[in-house]
N, C-alpha and C positions, 0 to 999 in steps of 0.2 A: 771492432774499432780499436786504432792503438792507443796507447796508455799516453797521457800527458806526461810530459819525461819529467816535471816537479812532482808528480803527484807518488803519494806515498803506497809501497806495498809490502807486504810482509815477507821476510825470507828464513826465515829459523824460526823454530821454537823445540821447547823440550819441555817436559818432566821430570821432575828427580823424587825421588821418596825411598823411605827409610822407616826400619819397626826393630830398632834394635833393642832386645829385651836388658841391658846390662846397664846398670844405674851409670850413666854419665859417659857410655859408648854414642858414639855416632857424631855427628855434624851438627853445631848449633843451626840459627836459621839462618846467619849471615853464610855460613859453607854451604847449606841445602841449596840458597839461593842462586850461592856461586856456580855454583854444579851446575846447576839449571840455566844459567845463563851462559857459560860455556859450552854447554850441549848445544844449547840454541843456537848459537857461533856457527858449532862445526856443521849442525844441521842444515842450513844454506850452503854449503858445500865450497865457499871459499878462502882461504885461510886471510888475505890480505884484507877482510872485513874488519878484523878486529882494530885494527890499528885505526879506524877512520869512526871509530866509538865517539863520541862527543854528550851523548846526553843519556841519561838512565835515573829511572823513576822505580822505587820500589815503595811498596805499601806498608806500611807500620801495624802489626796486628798484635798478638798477643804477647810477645816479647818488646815490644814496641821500644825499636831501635831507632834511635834518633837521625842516621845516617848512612843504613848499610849499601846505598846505593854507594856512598864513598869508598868506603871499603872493597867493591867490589871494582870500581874502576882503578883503585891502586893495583888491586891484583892482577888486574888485565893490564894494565900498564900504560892507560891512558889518563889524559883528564877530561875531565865527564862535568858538563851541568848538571846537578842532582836533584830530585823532587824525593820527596817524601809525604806519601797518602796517609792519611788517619783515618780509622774507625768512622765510619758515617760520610767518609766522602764515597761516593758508587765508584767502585775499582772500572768501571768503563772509563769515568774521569779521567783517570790518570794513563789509559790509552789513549784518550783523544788528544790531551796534552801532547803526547808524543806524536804523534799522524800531525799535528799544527806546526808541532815544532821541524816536521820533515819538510812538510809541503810550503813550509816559510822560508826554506833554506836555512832554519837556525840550529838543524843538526844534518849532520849527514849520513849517521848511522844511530838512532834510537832506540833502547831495550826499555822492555817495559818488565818489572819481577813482584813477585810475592812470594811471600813462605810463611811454613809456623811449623814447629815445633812441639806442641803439648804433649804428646804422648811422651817424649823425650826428657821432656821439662817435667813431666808427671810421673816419671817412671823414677827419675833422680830424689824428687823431693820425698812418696814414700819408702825410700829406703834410706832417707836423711842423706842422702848424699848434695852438699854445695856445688853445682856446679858454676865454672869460672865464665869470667864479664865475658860481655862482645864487643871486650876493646872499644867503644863506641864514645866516652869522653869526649868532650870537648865538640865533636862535629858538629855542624851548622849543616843542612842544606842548603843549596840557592835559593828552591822554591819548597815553602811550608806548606803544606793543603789540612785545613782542619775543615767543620760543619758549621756550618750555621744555620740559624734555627731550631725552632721546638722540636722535638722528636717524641717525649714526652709529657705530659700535662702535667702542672700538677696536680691537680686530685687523680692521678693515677699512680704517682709519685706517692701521696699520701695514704694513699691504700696498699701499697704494698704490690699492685703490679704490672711491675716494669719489666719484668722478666720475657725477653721474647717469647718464650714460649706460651703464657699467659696472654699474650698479649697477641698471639697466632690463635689462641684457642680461641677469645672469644669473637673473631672474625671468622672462622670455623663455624661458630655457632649462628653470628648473624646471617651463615651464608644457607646453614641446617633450613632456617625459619623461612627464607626467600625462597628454599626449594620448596617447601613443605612437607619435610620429611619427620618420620621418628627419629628418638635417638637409634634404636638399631640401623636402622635405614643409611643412616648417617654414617657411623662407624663404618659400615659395610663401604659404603664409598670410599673413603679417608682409605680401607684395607686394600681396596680392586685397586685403585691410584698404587700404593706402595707396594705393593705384592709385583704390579707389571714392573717397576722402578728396582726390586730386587731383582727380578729376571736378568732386566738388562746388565746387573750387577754381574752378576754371576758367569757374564762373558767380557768382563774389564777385566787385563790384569795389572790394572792400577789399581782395583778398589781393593779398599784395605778390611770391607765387611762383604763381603760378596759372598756368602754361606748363605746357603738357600732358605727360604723362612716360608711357610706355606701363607694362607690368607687368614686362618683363624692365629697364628701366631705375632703374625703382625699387629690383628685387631682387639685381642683380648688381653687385660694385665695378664700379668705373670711373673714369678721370681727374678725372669731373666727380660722380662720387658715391663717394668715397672710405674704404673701410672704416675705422672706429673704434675698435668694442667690439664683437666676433663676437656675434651677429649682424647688428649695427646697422652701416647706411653712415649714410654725412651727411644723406641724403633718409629716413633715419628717424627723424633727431632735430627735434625742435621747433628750430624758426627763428630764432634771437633778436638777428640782424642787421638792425631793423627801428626806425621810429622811429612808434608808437602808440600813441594815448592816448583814455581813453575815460571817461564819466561819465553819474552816473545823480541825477533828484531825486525824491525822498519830501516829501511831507505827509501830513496827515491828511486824511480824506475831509470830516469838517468842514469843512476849511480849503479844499479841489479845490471845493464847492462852493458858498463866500464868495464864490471869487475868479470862480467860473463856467469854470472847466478844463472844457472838454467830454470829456463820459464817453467818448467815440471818443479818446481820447487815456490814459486811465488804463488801469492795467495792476496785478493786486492779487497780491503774494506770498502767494502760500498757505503753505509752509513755508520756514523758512531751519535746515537740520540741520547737525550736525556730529560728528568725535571730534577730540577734542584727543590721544587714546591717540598716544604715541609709544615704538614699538617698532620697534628697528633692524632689517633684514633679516636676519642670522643670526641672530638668535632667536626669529624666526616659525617654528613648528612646519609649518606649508603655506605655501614658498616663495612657491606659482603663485595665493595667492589673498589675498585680503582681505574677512575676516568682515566688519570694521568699516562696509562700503560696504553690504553686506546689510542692516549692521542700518539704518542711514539709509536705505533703501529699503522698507523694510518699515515702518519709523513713517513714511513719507511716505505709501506706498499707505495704510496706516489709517486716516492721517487725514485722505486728500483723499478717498479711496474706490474707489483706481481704482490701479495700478500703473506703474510707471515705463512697463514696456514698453508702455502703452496710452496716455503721452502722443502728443498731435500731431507733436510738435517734440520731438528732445532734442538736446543737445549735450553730450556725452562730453569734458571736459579730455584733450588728444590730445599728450600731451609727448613720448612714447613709442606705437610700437604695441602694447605688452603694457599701459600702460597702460587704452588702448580695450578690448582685450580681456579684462581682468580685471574692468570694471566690466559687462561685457554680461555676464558671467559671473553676476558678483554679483546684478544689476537684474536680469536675466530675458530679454533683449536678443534681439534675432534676429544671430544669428551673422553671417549674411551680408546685415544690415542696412550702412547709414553712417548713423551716429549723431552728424551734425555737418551745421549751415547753414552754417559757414565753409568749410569743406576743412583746416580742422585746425591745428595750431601748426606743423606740419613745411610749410604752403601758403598756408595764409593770414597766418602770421606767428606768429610766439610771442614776443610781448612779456613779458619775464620775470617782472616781477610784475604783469602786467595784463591778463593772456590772457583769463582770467573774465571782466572786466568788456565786452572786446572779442565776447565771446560773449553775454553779456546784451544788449547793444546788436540783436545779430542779432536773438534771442531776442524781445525785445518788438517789434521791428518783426513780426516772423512773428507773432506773437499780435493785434496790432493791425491786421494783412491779413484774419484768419481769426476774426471774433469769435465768443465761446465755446469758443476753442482754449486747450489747456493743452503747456504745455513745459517742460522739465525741462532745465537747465543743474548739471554739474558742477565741483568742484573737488579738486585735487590739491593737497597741502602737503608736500615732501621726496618720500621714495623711497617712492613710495606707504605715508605716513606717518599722514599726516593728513586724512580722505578729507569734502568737503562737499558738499548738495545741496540746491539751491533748485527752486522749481516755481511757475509766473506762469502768468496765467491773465488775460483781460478780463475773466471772471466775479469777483467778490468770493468769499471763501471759507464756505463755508457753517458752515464750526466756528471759523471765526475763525482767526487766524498764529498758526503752530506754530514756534516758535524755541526751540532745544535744542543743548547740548551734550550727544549720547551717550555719553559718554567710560565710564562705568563697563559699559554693556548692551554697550559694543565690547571692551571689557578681557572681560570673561563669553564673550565669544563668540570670541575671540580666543587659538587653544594659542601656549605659551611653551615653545619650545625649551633647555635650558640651555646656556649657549655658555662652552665651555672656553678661558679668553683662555692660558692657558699650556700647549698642547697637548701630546702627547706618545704617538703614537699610530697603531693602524691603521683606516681606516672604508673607506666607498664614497665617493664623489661626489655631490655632492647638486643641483649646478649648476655652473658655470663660464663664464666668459668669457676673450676673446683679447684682448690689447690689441698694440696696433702701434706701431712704430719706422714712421713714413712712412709707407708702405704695405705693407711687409712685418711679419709674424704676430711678435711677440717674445716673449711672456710668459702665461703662465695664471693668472688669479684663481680661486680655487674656496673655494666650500659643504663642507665634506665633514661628512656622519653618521659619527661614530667608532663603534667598537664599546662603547666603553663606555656608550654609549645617550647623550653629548653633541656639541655640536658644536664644530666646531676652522674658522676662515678661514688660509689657506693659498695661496702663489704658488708661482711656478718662473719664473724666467728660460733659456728655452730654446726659442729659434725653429724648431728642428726639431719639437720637442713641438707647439710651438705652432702651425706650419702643418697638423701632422697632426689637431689638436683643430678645424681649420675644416671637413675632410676628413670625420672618421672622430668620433661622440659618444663624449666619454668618461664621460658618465654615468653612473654606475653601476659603472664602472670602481674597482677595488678601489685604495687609496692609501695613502702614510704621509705623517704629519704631524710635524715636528719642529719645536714653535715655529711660527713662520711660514713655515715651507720644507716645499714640498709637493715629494712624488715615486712615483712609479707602481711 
């Protein structure tokens, strides 16, 4: 079927990255990005594209620049509508935006970018070296994109943890209890998941950790993999010591073929979904799971015809290993699949707010290997908060782009725990994590189900406890809660 000539499709994208070891050598993020966005230019293979730029969206992440989409449209030498994503908005967002803004006629060439810097940024500050602005003063965007809603509770707030990975762990753990595993058992999985996700690593030469790591290095602390958030080491968290940046350009098919873009180069969004649903982790009713990704899998199968788990290609947002394995859950996944052409955010890199965009880049090059191939790229927003899912294809879509916020079909299908912020009380345990002083065990975060049929978050400062909670599951483990003080 041919393509509707408004409807939007993608014609360039790049990757750019950098590991320059020299205190204050190399490209802030607004140049990474630039690079990356100019690659993506040349990569659709027509030079008179550039000039017919009208609109670009880049994402604000850890350098969080207030405008570098401006920046970069001065350098190309157009004028550009600008958006700028924050932290917490799903980086799919701010694609969709652009696919609305094509297919409206209210651009006629849209880039979509991300980058970050920290290795750059990290490498400068320990050897005390300042490095200079990004220029960034004064800029306004057109369009501002922040979050709204809770992300986190506060008695989670109150206890001390907010920290994603605390906050992966003990969804890790409620998902431990639902299987029915030990903690060996446990780990062991958490290791087979990351062990296949290095492999895939190790044949990226994009990934910036692709060094091979066997299955007990992954799974057991160590000097050089040092425990976290039980049951997470370092080699389970996503990477974010890395400087990459990445970009993608839409038109319309109209306009791909004014300009004569050869169809070996286009690549057509079939769906861009989302939930904007923001519901903190204690008061998810099913710790170990997330409706909201179901339901985005299920209007995506419907409307392409075909299910997640029957893509060619998928790439799983890999921030966490409970993340990967809650969405293979959700999608239909083969368990003992890898669900990623990178090797993951924990191998290939996890650019904090630009992991997606560095996955999409994979994503259409594997589509444009294999034509008639369809692939599915994920997005994570918070503590598996905000869940998105795009799906590209060389084929054009035969019902047309499906862009949606599902936010009320995820709230419907989504139970609500009541969370008792002023507890006072006996329950079980419902999850938990260990956090560490160095390397030794200090303190326990916990879920607990009271009896009063709500929920109560809850710690202990107590390194005996706490070695013994890496030891021995206290799941299930009967508790009281006073306030934010937990005890057995």
């Amino acid at each position: 079927m041919n393509s509707v000539p408004a409807a939007p499709v993608l014609v360039g994208v790049a990757a750019s990255g950098q590991r320059v070891k020299e205190p204050g050598g190399g490209l802030d993020t607004t140049g990474l990005m630039l690079d990356a966005v100019t690659t993506a230019l040349a990569d659709a293979g027509v030079a008179a594209l550039t000039a017919k730029v009208d609109w670009i969206g880049a994402t604000r992440g850890l350098s969080a620049l207030p405008d570098a989409a401006r920046r970069i449209s001065e350098a190309l030498g157009v004028e550009a509508f600008t958006v700028a994503a924050d932290v917490g908005i799903p980086q799919q967002t701010l694609v969709n935006h652009a696919l609305e803004a094509v297919r409206s006629g209210r651009a006629q060439v849209a880039i979509v970018c991300g980058g970050e810097t920290k290795f750059r940024d990290d490498t400068a500050r320990r050897a005390g070296v300042e490095l200079p602005g990004h220029d960034q003063a004064g800029l306004v965007p057109d369009l501002d994109m922040s979050p709204q809603g809770e992300i986190v509770a506060r008695p989670e707030i109150e206890i001390g943890a907010v920290a994603p990975v605390q906050q992966y762990a003990m969804i890790d753990g409620a998902r431990r209890a639902a299987e029915g595993w030990t903690l060996q058992e446990h780990r062991d999985d958490i290791a087979s998941l990351w062990h296949r996700f290095n492999e895939r690593a190790r044949t990226n030469p994009r990934a910036d950790f692709g060094a091979a790591m066997s299955h007990e290095e992954i799974r057991d602390p160590s000097p050089t993999n040092r425990p976290i958030a039980f049951p997470y080491n370092k080699w389970h968290n996503s990477q974010w010591g890395v400087d990459q940046a990445s970009a993608m350009v839409f038109c319309s098919v109209a306009l791909a073929d004014e300009l004569g873009i050869d169809p070996a180069r286009r690549v057509y969004p079939h769906v861009g979904l989302e939930s904007s649903l923001s519901l903190s982790l204690s008061r998810r009713a099913e710790l170990h799971r997330w409706p909201a990704m179901r339901v985005l899998g299920e209007a995506a199968a419907a409307h392409v015809g075909r299910p997640v788990a029957s893509m060619d290609f998928v790439e799983l947002y890999s921030c966490f290993p409970v993340a990967v394995r809650v969405q293979q859950k959700e999608l239909g996944l083969d368990p003992d699949g890898t669900p990623t052409l990178t090797g993951g955010m924990a191998f290939a890199g996890g650019p904090f707010n630009n992991f997606v965009y560095q996955a999409t880049v994979d994503m259409v090059e594997a589509v444009r290997a294999q034509p008639g191939s369809y692939g599915a790229v994920t997005a994570v927003s918070g503590l598996l908060t905000k869940p998105a899912l795009a799906i590209w294809s060389t084929e054009p879509p035969e019902r047309g782009l499906l862009v949606a916020d599902l936010v009320d079909d995820a709230r419907e299908a989504t139970a609500e725990a009541p969370l008792d912020e002023d507890p006072a009380g006996d329950g079980s345990i419902a999850t938990y994590t260990v956090v560490y002083a160095g390397d030794e065990p200090s303190r326990v975060c916990a879920i607990v189900d009271l009896d009063s049929g709500e929920r109560a978050v809850a710690a202990v400062d107590d390194p005996t406890l706490a070695t013994t909670a890496t030891a021995e599951d206290l799941i299930g483990t009967r508790a009281r809660v006073d306030g934010r003080s937990l005890s057995l």
